[in-house]
Residue frames relative to the residue before (quaternion, step in Angstrom):
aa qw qx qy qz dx dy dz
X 1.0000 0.0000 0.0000 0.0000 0.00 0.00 0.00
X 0.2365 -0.6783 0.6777 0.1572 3.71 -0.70 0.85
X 0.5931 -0.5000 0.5680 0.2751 3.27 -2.31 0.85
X 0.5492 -0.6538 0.4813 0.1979 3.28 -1.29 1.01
X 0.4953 -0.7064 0.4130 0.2919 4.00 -0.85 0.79
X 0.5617 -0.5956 0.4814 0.3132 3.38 -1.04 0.36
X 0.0940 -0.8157 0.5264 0.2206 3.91 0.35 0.81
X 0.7861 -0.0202 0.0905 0.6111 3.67 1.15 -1.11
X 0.0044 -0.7091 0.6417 0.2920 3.72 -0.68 -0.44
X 0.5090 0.3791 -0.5680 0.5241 2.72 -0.47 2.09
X 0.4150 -0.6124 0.5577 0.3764 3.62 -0.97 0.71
X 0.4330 -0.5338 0.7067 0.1677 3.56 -1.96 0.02
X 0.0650 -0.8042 0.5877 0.0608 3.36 -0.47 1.38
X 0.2598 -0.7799 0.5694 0.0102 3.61 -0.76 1.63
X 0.3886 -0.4710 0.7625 0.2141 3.78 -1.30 0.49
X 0.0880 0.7887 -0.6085 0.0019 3.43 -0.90 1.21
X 0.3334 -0.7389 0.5468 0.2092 3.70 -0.78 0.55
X 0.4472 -0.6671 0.5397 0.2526 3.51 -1.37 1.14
X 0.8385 0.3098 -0.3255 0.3081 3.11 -1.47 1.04
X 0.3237 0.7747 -0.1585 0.5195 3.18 2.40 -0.54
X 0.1405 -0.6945 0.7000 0.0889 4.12 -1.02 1.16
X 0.3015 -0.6325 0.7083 0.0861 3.43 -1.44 1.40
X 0.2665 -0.7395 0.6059 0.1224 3.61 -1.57 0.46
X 0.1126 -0.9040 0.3850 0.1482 3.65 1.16 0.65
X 0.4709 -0.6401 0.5218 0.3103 4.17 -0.15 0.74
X 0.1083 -0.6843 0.7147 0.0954 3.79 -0.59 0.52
X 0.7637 0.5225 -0.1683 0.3399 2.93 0.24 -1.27
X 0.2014 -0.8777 0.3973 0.1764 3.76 0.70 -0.65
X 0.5053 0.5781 -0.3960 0.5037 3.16 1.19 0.87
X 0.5031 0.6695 -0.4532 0.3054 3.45 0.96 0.28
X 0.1817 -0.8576 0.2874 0.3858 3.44 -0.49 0.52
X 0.5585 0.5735 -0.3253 0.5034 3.67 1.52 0.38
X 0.1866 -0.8470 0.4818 -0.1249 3.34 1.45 1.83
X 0.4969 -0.4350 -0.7221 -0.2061 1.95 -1.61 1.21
X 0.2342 0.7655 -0.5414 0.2570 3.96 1.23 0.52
X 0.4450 -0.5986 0.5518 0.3731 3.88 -1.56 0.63
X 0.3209 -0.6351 0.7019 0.0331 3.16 -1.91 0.46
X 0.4707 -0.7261 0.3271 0.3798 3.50 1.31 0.29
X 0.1026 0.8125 -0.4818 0.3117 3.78 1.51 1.26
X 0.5799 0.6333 -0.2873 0.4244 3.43 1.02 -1.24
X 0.5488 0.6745 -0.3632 0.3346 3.73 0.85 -0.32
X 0.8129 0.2153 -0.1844 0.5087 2.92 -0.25 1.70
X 0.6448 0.6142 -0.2769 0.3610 3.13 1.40 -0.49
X 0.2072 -0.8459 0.2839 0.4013 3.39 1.37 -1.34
X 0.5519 0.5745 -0.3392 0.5003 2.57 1.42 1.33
X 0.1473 -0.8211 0.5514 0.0023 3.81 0.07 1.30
X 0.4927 -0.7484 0.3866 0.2186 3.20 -1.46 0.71
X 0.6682 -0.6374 0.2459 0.2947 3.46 -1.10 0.42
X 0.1586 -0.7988 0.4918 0.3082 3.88 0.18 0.43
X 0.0555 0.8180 -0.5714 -0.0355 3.46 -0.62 0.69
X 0.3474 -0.8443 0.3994 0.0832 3.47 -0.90 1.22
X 0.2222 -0.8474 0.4427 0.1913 3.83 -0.10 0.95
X 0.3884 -0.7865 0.4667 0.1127 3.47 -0.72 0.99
X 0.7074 0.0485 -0.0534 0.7031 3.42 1.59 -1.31
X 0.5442 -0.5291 0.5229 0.3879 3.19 -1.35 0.14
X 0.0224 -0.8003 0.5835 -0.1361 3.25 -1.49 1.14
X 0.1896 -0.7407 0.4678 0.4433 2.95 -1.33 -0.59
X 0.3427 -0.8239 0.4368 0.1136 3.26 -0.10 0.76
X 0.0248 -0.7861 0.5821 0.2063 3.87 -1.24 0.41
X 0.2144 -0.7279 0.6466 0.0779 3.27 -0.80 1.38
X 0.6448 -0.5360 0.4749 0.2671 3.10 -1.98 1.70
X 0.1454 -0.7370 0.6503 0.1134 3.53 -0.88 0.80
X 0.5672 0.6206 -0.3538 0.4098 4.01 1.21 -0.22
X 0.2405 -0.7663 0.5155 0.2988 3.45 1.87 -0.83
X 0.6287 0.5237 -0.3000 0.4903 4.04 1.08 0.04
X 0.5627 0.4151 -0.5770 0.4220 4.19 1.03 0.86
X 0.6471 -0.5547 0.5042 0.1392 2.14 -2.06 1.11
X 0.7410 0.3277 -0.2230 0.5421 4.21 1.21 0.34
X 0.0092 -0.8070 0.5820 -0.0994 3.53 1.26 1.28
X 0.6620 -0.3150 -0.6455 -0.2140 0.67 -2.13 1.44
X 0.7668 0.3493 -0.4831 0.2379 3.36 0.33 1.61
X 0.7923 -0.4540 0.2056 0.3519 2.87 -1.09 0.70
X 0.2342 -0.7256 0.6467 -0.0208 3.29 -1.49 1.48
X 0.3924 -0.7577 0.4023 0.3318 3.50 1.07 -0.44
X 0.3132 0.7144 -0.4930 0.3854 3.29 1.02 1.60
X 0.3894 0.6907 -0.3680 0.4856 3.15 1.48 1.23
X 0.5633 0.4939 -0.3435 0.5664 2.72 1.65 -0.62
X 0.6012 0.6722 -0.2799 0.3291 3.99 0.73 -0.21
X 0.6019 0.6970 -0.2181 0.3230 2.99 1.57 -1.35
């Protein structure tokens, strides 16, 4: 398994729709950040489905390094 890329260091704040599956990028090579694009191929690392209950906005980890995927804790600020 290889170490995921740094897409940003900074979360991505998304408009999310209730009832709606997210595909969170682990892997940081996708280029349709932060959601997968099937980049992860090969890597051994697959992305995270995450299901929204309410609409929101949400901020997904764009470093791919919190510790409460797939959003952001502010362990960007660590890097």
């Amino acid at each position: 398994m290889s170490e995921p890329l740094i897409a940003q260091r900074g979360p991505f704040a998304v408009e999310v729709q209730a009832g709606n599956d997210y595909f969170w990028c682990r892997c940081g090579r996708s280029a349709s950040q932060p959601f997968c694009d099937g980049s992860h191929k090969g890597t051994g690392i697959t992305p995270l489905k995450y299901h929204v209950e309410q609409s929101d906005t949400l901020y997904f980890c764009g470093c791919k390094h919190t510790r409460t995927p797939p959003c952001c804790d502010g362990s960007h600020n660590k890097l």
